[in-house]
C-alpha positions as CSV (number, residue, x, y, z in Angstrom):
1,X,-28.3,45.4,-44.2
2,X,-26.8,42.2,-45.2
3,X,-23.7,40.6,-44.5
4,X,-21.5,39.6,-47.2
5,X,-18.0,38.0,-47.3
6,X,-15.7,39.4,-50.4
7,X,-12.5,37.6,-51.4
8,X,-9.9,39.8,-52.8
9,X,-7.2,39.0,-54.5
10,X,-3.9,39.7,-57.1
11,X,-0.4,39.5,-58.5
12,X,-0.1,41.8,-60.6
13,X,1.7,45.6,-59.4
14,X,1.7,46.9,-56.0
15,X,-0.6,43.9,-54.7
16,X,-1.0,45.5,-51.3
17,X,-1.7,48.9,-52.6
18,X,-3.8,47.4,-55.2
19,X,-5.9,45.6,-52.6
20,X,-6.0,48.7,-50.2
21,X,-7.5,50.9,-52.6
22,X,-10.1,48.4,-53.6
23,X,-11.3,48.0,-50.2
24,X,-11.8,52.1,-49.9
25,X,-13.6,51.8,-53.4
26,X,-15.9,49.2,-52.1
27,X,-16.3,51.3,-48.6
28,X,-16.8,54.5,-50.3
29,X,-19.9,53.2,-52.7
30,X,-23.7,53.9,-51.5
31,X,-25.1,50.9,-49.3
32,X,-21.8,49.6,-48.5
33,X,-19.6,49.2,-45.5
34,X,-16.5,47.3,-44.9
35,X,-16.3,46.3,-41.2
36,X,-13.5,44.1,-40.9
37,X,-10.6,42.5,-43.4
38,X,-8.2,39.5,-42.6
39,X,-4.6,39.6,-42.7
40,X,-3.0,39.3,-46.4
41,X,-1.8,35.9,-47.3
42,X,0.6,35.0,-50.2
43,X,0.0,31.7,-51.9
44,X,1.1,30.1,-54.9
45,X,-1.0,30.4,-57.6
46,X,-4.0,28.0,-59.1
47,X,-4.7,27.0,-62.4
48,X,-1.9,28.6,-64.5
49,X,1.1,28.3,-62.2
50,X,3.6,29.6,-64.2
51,X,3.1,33.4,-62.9
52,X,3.8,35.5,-60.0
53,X,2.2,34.5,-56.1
54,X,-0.7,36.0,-55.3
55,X,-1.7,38.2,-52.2
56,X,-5.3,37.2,-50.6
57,X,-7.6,38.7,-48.0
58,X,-11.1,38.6,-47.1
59,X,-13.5,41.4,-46.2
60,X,-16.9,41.3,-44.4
61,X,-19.1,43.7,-45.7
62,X,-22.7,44.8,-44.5
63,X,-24.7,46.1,-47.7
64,X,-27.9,47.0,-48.6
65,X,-27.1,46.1,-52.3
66,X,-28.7,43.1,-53.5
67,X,-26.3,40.2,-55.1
68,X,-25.9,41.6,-58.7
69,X,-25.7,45.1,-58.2
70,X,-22.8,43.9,-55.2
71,X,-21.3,41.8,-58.1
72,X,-21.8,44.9,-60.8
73,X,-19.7,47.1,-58.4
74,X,-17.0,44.2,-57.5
75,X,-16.4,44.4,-61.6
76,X,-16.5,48.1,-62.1
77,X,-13.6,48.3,-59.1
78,X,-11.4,45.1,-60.8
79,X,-11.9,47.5,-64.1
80,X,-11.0,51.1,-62.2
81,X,-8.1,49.3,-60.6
82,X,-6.7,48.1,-64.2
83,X,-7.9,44.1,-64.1
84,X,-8.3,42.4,-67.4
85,X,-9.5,39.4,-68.2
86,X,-7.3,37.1,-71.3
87,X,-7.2,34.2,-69.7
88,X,-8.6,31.9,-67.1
89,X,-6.5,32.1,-63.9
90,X,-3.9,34.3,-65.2
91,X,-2.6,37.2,-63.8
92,X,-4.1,40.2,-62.5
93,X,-4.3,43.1,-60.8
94,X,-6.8,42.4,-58.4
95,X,-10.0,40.1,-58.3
96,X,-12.8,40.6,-56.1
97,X,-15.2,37.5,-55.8
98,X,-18.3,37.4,-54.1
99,X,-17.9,34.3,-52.1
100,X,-20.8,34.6,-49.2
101,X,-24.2,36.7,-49.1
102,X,-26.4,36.4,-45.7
103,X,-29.5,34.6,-46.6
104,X,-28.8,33.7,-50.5
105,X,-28.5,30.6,-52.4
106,X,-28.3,31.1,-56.1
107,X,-26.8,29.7,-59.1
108,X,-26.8,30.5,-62.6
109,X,-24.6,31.8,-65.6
110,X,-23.3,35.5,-63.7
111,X,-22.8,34.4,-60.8
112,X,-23.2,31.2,-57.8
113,X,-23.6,32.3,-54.1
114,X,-22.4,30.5,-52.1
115,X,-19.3,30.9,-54.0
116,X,-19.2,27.4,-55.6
117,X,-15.0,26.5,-55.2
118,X,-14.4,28.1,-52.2
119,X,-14.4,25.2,-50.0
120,X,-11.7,23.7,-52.2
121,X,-9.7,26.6,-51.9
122,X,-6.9,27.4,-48.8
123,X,-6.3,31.2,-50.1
124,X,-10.5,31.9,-49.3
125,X,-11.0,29.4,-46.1
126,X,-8.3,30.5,-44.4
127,X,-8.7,34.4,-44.3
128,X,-12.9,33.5,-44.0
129,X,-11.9,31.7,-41.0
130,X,-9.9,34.6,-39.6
131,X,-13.5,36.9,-39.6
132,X,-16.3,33.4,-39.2
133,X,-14.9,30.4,-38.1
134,X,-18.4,29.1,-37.5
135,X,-19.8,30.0,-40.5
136,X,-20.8,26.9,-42.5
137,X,-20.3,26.0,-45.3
138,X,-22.5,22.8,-46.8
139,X,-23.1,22.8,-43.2
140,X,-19.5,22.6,-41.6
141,X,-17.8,25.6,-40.3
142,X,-15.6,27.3,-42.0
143,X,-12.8,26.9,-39.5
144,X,-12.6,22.7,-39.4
145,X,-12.4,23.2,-43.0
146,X,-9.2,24.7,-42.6
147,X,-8.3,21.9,-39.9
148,X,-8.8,19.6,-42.6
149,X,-6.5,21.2,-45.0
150,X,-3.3,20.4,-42.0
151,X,-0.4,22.7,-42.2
152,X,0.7,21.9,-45.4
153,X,-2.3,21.0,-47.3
154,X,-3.2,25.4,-46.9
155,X,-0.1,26.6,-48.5
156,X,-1.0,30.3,-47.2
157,X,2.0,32.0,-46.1
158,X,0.0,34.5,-43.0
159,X,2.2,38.1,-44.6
160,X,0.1,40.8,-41.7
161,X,-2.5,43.2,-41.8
162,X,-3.2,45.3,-44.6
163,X,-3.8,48.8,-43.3
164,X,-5.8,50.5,-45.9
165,X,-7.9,53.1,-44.0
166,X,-6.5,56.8,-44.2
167,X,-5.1,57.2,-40.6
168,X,-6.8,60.4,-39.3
169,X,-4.2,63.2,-37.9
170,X,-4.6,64.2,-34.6
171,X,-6.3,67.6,-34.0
């Protein structure tokens, strides 16, 4: 199994519960396993600012999926989960990008791995730095990265964990 880093994100609705049930979508398909998620982080939003903040969160996944068929799921839950697409960083519901895949490098019209702006981006380094602080990226880890970015270069506002498992009642 490979492991693969997911950024998650959305406005738009119940953003926690939003991001929650994505996670148990992505957990619950064949040849894939979530084992761990940041905390959620509110940030202003990028592009088009003129909407509501975004929640963000990153989840490490192990999968036996190879990179398309991981992306082709990421887009069926963003459509299950109500996401549509008018406009280039508008709102939505929620957004799953593949940002990391253990042992790829690919680039082409569907889809870049290494994700190719995440480096640029507080709202991905800093949750990726929660789960792989020495992961590298263009060969420096992830967490100077987010040292570079100083305290009010991130603009991530750390909201907690995001408890999205079904607790399991005591027998």
């Amino acid at each position: 199994m490979s492991e693969v880093f997911i950024g998650l994100g959305g406005n738009l609705g119940d953003r926690e519960a939003l991001m929650a049930e994505a996670l148990r979508r992505l957990d619950a398909t064949p040849g894939v396993k979530v084992v761990a998620v940041s905390s959620l982080y509110e940030t202003k939003p990028v592009g088009l600012t003129q909407q509501p903040d975004f929640l963000n969160l990153v989840a490490k996944l192990k999968t036996e999926l190879p990179p398309y068929a991981l992306l082709n799921t990421c887009l069926r839950v963003e459509t299950e989960l109500g996401r549509e697409r008018r406009e280039r960083w508008g709102p939505r519901t929620v957004d799953l990008d593949v940002l990391w895949c253990e042992g790829v490098a690919q680039a082409d019209e569907k889809l870049t791995i290494p994700h190719p702006r995440m480096h640029e981006r507080a709202f991905v380094l800093v949750p990726l730095a929660e789960l792989a602080p020495k992961l590298k990226l263009d060969g420096v880890p992830v967490a100077e990265l987010v040292g570079a970015l100083g305290e009010e270069g991130s603009g991530v506002r750390k909201k907690g964990a995001l408890f999205w498992r079904e607790s399991k009642k005591a027998e």
